[in-house]
C-alpha positions as a Markdown table, in Angstrom:
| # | Residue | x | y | z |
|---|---|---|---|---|
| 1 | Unk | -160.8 | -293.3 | -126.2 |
| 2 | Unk | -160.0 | -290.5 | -123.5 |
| 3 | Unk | -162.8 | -289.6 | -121.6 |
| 4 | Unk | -161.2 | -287.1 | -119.4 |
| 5 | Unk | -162.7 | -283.7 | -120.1 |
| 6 | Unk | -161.2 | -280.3 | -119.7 |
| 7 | Unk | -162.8 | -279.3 | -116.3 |
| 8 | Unk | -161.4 | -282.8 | -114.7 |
| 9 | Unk | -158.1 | -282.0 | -116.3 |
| 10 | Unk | -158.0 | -279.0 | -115.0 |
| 11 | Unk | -158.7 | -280.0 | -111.9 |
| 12 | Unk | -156.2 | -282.5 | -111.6 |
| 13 | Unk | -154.1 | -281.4 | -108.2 |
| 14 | Unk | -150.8 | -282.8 | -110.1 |
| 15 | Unk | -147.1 | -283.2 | -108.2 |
| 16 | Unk | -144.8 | -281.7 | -106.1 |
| 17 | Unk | -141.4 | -283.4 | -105.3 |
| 18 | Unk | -139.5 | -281.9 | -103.0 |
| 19 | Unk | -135.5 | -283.1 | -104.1 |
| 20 | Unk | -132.7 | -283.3 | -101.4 |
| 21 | Unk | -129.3 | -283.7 | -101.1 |
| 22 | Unk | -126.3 | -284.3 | -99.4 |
| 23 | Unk | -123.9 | -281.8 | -99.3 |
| 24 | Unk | -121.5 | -284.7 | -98.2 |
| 25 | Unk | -121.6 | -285.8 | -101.8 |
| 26 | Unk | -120.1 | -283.9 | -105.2 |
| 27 | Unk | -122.9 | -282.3 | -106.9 |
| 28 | Unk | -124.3 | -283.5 | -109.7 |
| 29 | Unk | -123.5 | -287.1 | -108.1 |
| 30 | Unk | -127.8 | -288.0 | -108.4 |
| 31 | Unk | -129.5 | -290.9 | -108.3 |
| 32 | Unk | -131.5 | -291.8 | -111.1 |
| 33 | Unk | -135.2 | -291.6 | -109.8 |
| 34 | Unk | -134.2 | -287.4 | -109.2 |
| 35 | Unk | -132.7 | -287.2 | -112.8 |
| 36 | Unk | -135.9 | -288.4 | -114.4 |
| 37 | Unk | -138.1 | -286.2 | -111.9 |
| 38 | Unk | -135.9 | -283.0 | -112.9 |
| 39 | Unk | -136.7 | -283.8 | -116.9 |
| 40 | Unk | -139.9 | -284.7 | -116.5 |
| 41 | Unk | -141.1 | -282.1 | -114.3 |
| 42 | Unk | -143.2 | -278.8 | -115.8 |
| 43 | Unk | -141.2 | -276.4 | -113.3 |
| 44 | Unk | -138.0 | -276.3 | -110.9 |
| 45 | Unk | -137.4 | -273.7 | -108.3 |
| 46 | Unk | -135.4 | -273.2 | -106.3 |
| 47 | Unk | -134.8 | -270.7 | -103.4 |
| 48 | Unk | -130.9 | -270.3 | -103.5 |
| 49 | Unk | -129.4 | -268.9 | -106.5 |
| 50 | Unk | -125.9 | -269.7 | -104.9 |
| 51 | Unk | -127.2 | -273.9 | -104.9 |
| 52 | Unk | -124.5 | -276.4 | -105.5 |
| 53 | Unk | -126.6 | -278.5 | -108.0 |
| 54 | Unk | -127.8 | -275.6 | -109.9 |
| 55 | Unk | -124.2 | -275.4 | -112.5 |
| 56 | Unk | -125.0 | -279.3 | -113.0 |
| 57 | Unk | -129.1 | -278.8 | -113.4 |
| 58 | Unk | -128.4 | -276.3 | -116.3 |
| 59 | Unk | -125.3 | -278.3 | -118.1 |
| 60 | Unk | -128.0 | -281.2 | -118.0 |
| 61 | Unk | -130.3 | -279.0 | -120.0 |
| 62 | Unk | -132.3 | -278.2 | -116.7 |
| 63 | Unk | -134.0 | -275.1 | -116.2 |
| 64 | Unk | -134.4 | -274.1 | -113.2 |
| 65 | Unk | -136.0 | -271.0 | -111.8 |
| 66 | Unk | -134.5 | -269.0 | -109.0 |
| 67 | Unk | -137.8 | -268.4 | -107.0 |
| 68 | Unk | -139.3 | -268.8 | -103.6 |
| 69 | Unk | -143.1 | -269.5 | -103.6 |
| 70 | Unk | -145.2 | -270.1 | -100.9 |
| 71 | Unk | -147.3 | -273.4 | -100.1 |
| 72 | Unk | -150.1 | -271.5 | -102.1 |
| 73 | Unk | -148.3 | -270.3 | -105.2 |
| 74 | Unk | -146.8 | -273.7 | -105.3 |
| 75 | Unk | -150.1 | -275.6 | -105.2 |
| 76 | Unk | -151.5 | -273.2 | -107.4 |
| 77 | Unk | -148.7 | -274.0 | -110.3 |
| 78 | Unk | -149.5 | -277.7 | -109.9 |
| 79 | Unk | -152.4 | -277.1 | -111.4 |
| 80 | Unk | -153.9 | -279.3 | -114.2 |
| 81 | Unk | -151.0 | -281.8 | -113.6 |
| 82 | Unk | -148.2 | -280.4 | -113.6 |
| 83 | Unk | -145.3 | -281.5 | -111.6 |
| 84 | Unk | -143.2 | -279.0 | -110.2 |
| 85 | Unk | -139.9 | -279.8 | -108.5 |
| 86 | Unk | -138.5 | -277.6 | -105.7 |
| 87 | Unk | -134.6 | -278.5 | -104.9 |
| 88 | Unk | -134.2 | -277.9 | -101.5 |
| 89 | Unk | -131.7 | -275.5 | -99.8 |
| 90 | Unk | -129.0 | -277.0 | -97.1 |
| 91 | Unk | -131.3 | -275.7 | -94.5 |
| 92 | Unk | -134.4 | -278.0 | -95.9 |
| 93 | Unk | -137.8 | -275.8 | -96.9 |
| 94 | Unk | -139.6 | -275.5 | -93.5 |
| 95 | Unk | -141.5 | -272.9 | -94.3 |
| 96 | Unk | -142.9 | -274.6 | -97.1 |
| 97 | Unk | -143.4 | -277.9 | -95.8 |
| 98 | Unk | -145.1 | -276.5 | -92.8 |
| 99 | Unk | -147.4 | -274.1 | -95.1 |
| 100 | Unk | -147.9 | -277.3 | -97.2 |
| 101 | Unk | -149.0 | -279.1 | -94.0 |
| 102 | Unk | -151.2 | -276.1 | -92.6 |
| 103 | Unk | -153.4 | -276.4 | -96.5 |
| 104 | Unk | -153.7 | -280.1 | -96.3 |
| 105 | Unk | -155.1 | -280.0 | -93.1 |
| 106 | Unk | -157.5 | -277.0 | -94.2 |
| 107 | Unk | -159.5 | -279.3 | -96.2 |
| 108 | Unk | -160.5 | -276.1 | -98.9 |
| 109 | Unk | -157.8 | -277.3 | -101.2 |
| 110 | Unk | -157.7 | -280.1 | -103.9 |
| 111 | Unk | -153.5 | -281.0 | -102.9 |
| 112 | Unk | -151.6 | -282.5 | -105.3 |
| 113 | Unk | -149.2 | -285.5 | -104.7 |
| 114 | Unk | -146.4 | -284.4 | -102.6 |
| 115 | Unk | -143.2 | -286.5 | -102.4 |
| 116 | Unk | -139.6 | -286.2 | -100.7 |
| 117 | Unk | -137.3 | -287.7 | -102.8 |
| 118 | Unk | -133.7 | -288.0 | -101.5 |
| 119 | Unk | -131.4 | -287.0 | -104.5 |
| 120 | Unk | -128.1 | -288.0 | -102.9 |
| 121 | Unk | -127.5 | -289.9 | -99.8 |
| 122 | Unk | -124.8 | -290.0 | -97.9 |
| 123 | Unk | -122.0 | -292.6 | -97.6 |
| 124 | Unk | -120.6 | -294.6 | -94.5 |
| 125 | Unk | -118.2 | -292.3 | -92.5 |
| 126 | Unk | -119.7 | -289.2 | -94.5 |
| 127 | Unk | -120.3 | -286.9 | -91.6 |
| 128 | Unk | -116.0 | -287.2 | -90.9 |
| 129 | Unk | -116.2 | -284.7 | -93.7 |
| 130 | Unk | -118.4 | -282.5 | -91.4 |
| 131 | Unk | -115.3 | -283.2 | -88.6 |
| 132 | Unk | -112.5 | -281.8 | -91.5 |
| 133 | Unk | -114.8 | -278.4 | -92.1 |
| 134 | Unk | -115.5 | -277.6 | -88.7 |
| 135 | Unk | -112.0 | -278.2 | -87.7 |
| 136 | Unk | -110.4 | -276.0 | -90.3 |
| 137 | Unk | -112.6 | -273.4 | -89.2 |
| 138 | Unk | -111.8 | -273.4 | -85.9 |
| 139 | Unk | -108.2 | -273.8 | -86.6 |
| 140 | Unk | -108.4 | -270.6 | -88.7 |
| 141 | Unk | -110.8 | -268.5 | -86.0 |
| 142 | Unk | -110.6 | -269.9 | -82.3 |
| 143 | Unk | -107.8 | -268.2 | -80.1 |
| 144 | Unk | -106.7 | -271.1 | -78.6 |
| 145 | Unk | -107.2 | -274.0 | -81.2 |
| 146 | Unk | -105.3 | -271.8 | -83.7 |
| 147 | Unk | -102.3 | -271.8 | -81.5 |
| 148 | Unk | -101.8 | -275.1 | -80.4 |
| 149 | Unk | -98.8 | -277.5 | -81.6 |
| 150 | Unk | -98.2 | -281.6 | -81.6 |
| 151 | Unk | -96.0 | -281.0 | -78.8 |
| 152 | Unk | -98.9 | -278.8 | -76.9 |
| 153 | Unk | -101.3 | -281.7 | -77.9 |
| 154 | Unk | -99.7 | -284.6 | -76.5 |
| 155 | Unk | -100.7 | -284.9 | -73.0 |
| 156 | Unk | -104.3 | -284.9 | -74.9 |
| 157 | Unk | -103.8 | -287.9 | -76.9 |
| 158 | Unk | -102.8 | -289.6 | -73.6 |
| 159 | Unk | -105.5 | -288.6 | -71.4 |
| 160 | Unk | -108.2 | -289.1 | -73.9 |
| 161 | Unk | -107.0 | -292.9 | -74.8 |
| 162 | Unk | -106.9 | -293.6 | -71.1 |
| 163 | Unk | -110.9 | -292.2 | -70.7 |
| 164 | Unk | -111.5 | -294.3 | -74.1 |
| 165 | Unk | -109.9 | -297.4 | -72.4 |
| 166 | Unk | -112.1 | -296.7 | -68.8 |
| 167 | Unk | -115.3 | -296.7 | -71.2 |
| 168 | Unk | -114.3 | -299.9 | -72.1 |
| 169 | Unk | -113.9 | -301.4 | -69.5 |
| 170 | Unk | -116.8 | -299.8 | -67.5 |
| 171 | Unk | -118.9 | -301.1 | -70.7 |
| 172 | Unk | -120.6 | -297.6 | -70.9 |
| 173 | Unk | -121.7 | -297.6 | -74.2 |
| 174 | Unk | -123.0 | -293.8 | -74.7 |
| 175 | Unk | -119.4 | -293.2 | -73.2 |
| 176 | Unk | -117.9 | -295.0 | -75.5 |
| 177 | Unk | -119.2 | -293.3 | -78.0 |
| 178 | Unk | -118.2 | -290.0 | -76.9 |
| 179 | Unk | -114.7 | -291.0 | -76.2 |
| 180 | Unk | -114.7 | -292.6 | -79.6 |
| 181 | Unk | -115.3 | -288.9 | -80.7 |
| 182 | Unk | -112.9 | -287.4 | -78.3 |
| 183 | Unk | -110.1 | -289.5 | -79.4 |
| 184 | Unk | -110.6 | -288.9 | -83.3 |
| 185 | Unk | -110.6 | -285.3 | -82.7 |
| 186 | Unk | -106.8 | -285.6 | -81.2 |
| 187 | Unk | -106.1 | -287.6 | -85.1 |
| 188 | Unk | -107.8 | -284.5 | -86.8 |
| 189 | Unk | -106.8 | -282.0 | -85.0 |
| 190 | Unk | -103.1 | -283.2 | -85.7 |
| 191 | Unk | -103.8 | -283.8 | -89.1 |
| 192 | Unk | -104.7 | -280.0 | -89.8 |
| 193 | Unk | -101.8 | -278.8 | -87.6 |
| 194 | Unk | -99.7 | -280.6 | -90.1 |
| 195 | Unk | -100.7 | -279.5 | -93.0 |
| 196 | Unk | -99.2 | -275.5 | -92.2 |
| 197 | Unk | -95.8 | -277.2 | -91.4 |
| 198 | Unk | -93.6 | -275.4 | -94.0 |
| 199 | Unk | -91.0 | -278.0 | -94.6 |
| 200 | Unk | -93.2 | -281.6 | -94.7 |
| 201 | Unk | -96.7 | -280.9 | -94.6 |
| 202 | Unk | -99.3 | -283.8 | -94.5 |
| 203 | Unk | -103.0 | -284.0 | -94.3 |
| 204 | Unk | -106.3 | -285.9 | -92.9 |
| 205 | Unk | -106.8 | -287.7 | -96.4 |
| 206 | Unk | -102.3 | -288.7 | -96.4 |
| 207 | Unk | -103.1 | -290.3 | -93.1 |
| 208 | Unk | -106.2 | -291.8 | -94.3 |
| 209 | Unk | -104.4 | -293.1 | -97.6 |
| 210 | Unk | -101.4 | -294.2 | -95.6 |
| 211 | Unk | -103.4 | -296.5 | -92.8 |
| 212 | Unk | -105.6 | -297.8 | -95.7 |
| 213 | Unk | -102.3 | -299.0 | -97.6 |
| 214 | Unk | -100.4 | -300.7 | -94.8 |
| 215 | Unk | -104.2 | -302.2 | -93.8 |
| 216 | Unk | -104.3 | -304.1 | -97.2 |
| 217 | Unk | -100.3 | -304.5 | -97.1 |
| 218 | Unk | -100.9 | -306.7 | -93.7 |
| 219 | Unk | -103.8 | -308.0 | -94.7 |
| 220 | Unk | -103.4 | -310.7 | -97.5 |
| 221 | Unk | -105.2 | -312.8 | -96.6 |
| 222 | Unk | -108.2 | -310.7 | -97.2 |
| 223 | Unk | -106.8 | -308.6 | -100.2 |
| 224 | Unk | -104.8 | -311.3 | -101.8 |
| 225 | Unk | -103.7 | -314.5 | -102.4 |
| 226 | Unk | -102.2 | -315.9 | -99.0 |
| 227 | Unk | -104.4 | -317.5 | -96.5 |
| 228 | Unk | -104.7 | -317.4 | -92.6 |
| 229 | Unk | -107.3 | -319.7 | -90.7 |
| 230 | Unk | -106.0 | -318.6 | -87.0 |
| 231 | Unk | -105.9 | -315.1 | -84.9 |
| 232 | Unk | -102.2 | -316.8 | -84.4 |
| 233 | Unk | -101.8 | -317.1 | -88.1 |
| 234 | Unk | -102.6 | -313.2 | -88.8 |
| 235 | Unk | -100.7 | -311.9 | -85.9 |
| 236 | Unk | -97.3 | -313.7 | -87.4 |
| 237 | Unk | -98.1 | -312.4 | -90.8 |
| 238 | Unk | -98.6 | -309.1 | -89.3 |
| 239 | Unk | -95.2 | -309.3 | -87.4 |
| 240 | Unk | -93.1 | -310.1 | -90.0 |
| 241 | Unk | -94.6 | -307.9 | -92.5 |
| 242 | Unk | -94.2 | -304.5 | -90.0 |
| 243 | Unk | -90.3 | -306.0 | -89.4 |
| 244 | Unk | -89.7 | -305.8 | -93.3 |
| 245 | Unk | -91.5 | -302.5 | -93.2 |
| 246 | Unk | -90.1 | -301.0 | -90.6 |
| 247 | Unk | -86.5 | -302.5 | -91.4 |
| 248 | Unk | -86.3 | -303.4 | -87.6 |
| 249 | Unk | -83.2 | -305.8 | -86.7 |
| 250 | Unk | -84.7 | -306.8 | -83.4 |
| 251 | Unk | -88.3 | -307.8 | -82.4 |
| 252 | Unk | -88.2 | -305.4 | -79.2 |
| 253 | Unk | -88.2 | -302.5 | -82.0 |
| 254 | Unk | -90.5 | -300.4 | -82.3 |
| 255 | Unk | -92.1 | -301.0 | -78.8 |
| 256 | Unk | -92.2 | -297.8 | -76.7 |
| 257 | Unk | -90.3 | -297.4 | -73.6 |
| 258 | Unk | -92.4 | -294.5 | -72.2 |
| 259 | Unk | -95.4 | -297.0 | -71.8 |
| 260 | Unk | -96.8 | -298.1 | -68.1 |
| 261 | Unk | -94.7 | -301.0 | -67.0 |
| 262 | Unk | -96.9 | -303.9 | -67.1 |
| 263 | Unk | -98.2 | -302.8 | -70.5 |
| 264 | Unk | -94.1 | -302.4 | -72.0 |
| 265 | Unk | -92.9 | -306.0 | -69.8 |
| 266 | Unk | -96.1 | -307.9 | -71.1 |
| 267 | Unk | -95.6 | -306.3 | -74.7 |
| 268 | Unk | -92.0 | -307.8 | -74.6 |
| 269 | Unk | -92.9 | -310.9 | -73.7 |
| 270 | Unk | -95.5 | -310.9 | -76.7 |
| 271 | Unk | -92.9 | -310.2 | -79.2 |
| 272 | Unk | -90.6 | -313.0 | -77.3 |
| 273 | Unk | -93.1 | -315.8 | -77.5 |
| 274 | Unk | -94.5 | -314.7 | -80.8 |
| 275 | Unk | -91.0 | -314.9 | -82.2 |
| 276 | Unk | -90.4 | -318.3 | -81.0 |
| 277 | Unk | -87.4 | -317.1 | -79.0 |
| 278 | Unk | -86.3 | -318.9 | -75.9 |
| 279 | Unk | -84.8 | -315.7 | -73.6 |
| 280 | Unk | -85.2 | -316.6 | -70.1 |
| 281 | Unk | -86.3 | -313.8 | -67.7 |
| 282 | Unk | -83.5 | -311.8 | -65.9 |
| 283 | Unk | -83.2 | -312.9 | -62.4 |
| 284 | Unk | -82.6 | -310.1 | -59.5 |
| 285 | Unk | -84.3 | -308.7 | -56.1 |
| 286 | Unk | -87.0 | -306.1 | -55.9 |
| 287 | Unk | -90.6 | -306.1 | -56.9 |
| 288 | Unk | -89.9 | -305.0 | -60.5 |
| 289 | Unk | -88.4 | -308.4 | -61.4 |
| 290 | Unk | -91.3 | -310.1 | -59.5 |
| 291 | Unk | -93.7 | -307.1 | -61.3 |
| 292 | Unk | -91.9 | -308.5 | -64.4 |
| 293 | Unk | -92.5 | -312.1 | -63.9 |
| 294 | Unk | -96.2 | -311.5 | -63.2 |
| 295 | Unk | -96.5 | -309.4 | -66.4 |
| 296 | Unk | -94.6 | -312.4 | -68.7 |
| 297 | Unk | -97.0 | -315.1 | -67.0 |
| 298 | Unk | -100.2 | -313.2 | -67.6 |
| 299 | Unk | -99.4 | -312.5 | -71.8 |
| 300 | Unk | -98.8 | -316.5 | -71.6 |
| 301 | Unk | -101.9 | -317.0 | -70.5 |
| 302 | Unk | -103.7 | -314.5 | -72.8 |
| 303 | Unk | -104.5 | -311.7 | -69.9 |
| 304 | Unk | -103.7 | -308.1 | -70.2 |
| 305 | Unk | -101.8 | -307.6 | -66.8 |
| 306 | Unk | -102.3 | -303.6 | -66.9 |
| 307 | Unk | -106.0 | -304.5 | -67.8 |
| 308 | Unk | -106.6 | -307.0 | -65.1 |
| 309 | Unk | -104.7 | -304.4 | -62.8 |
| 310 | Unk | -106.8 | -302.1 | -62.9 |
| 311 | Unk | -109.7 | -304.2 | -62.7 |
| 312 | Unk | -108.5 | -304.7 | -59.2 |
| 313 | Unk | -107.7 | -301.2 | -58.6 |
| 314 | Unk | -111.1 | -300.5 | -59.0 |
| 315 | Unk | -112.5 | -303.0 | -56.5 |
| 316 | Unk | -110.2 | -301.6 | -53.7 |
| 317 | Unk | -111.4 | -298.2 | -54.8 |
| 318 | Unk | -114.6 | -299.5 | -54.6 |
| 319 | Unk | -113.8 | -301.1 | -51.2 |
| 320 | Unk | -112.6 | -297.6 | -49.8 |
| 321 | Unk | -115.3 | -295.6 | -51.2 |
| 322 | Unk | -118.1 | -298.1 | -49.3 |
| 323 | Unk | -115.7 | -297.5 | -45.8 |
| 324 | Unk | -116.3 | -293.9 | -46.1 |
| 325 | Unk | -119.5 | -294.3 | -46.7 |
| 326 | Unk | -119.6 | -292.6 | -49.9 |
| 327 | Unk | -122.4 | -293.2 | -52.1 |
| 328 | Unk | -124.4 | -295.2 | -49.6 |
């Protein structure tokens, strides 16, 4: 038997569900607790007529109302029940949240349930959509962005792995971070450069799609059927996949000359002893051989000469910067 009268049915304060969503994700793309809130709900407003969702809402057999009411109007509608959804704009509804606060905290109105329910959420490595948009715009609109080139770029890519590699090693984790940043810019800035080059044009998502393919390629062991139980193992597979790919007829291939020296001589000596070749150094006077000799000993014994360089580099500058008494 239902013992609930008129009066306490009318009074009943009822629901409002405030539905976000990502812009980061297609619309229409909802989860299922916001699909059954939009069909079960009495009304759904929303503020922006020009809304994403709203073509999707109304295919779904949603109406939605293109309205604007404030935390009183809205409270008012949830009268006797009712559950009214209000599909927020990109911006969020702070005006109506706030307002929404401001009556609760009145204490002269009966407030009905309010709930945020997140209609979409965004994925891993969502917001390097935000890092697409805002570089094609300032491709299109900044004076200087709009005129650089690859070749103008360069020096960048160099300079900004070399402050990446210093956060490293200084193990300055909100630098890191930032440098991180710095150095993706440099692949998406050359991505969108790309893309107006008349003859072979190429974008973000082809460089993406590329390094996800040759990841999987070298990568059987986790993808397929082979197996690899070592960090030895892996690194030969890897090798002689990139030779097939690459075609190369030597192992130096593909290492570049332009390099700092310690980095190119201890890369050499990598590909020599990874190959299982037996090439003795070259023998002759002057520090580069000895340079040379240093740089094959330290990959034998698993250090990063130019790393453990600068290491020391550091210390002396260290050293000097205490005998001038700087920073004391």
């Amino acid at each position: 038997m239902n013992t609930t009268s008129p009066e306490s049915a009318q009074a009943a304060p009822g629901r409002i569900v405030l539905l976000t969503t990502s812009h980061r994700v297609a619309p229409g793309l909802l989860s299922w607790p916001a699909w059954q809130a939009l069909h079960d709900a009495g009304r759904v407003l929303c503020a922006d007529g020009a809304h994403p969702q709203l073509p999707y809402l109304r295919e779904a057999g949603i109406q939605v109302d293109e309205a604007s009411p404030t935390a009183e109007e809205l409270v008012e509608a949830c009268a006797g029940g009712h559950t009214v959804v209000v599909v927020a704009t990109g911006e969020g509804e702070p005006e109506l949240t706030d307002g929404l606060a401001r009556l609760a905290g009145s204490g002269r109105v009966s407030m009905p349930d309010l709930e945020l329910l997140p209609a979409s959420y965004d994925l891993p490595g969502a917001r390097l959509l935000d890092l697409v948009q805002v570089m094609d715009r300032i491709r299109a609109e900044c004076p200087w962005s709009s005129q650089q080139t690859h070749k103008g770029l360069a020096k960048y890519g160099i300079e900004e792995a070399y402050e990446l590699v210093e956060a490293i090693e200084e193990g300055d984790r909100d630098e890191l971070r930032e440098e991180l940043g710095d150095v993706l810019l440099q692949v998406v800035f050359h991505a969108r450069i790309a893309e107006e080059d008349p003859d072979a044009p190429f974008s973000i998502d082809d460089v993406a799609g590329g390094i996800v393919t040759k990841l999987i390629h070298r990568h059987p062991h986790v993808f397929g059927d082979e197996t690899a139980t070592t960090p030895e193992e892996v690194k030969e597979h890897w090798l002689r996949t990139k030779a097939i790919e690459k075609q190369r007829e030597s192992v130096t291939d593909g290492i570049p000359l332009g390099q700092p020296g310690l980095a190119l001589a201890s890369k050499l000596a990598s590909r020599v002893r990874t190959a299982g070749l037996e090439v003795p150094l070259p023998t002759g006077e002057g520090i580069g051989y000895e340079l040379l000799a240093l740089a094959a000993r330290a990959e034998a014994e698993g250090v990063d000469p130019e790393a453990a360089l600068r290491v020391a580099a550091r210390t002396y500058r260290d050293a000097v910067r205490a005998a001038e008494g700087v920073g004391a």
